[in-house]
C-alpha positions in Angstrom: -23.1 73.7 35.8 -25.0 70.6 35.1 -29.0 69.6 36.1 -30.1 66.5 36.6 -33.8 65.1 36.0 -35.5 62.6 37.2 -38.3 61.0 35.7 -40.6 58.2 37.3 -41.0 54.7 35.3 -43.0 51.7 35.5 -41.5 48.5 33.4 -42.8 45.1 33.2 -41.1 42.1 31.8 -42.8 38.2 31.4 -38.9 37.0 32.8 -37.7 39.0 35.8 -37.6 42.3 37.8 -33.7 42.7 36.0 -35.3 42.5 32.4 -38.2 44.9 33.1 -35.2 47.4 34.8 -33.2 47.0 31.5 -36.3 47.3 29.3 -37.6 50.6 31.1 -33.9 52.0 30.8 -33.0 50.8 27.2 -36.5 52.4 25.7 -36.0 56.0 27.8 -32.6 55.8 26.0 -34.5 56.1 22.9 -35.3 60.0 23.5 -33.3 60.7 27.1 -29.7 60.8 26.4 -26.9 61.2 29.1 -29.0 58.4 31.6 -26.5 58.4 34.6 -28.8 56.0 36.8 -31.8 54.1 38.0 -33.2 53.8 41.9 -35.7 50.8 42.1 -38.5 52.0 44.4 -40.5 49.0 44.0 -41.1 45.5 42.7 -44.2 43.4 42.3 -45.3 40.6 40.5 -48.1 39.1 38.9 -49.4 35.8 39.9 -52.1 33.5 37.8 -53.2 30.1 38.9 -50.3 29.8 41.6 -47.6 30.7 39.1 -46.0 34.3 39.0 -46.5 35.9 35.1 -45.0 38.6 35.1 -42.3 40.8 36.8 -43.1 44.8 37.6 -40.4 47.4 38.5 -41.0 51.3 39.7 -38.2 53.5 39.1 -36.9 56.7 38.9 -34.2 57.3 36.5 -31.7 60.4 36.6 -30.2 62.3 33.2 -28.1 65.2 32.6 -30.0 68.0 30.7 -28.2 69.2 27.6 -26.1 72.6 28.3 
């Protein structure tokens, strides 16, 4: 039987909403193992002076708990 867990993330990149995604799943790899997927619940952006600055993803990522 396996369980799944989800956890709930907030990742931020300076370059786009696909590099704060990869940057929020490649550091939870760092202590969750067996990562079998990411749903993006939000995006959102910071702006300065006209000009966004930086890109913010919410997600909940899903992993197999060890047997």
């Amino acid at each position: 039987m396996s369980v799944i867990k989800v956890v709930e993330l907030v990742a931020d990149s300076p370059d786009s909403w696909k590099d704060a995604i990869e940057n929020a799943v490649e550091k939870a790899s760092e202590t969750l193992h067996n990562i079998s997927g990411v749903e993006v619940t939000n995006f959102t952006a910071s702006v300065k002076e006209g000009k966004v600055t930086g890109y913010k993803a919410d997600l909940h990522l899903a992993f197999r708990i060890d047997d």
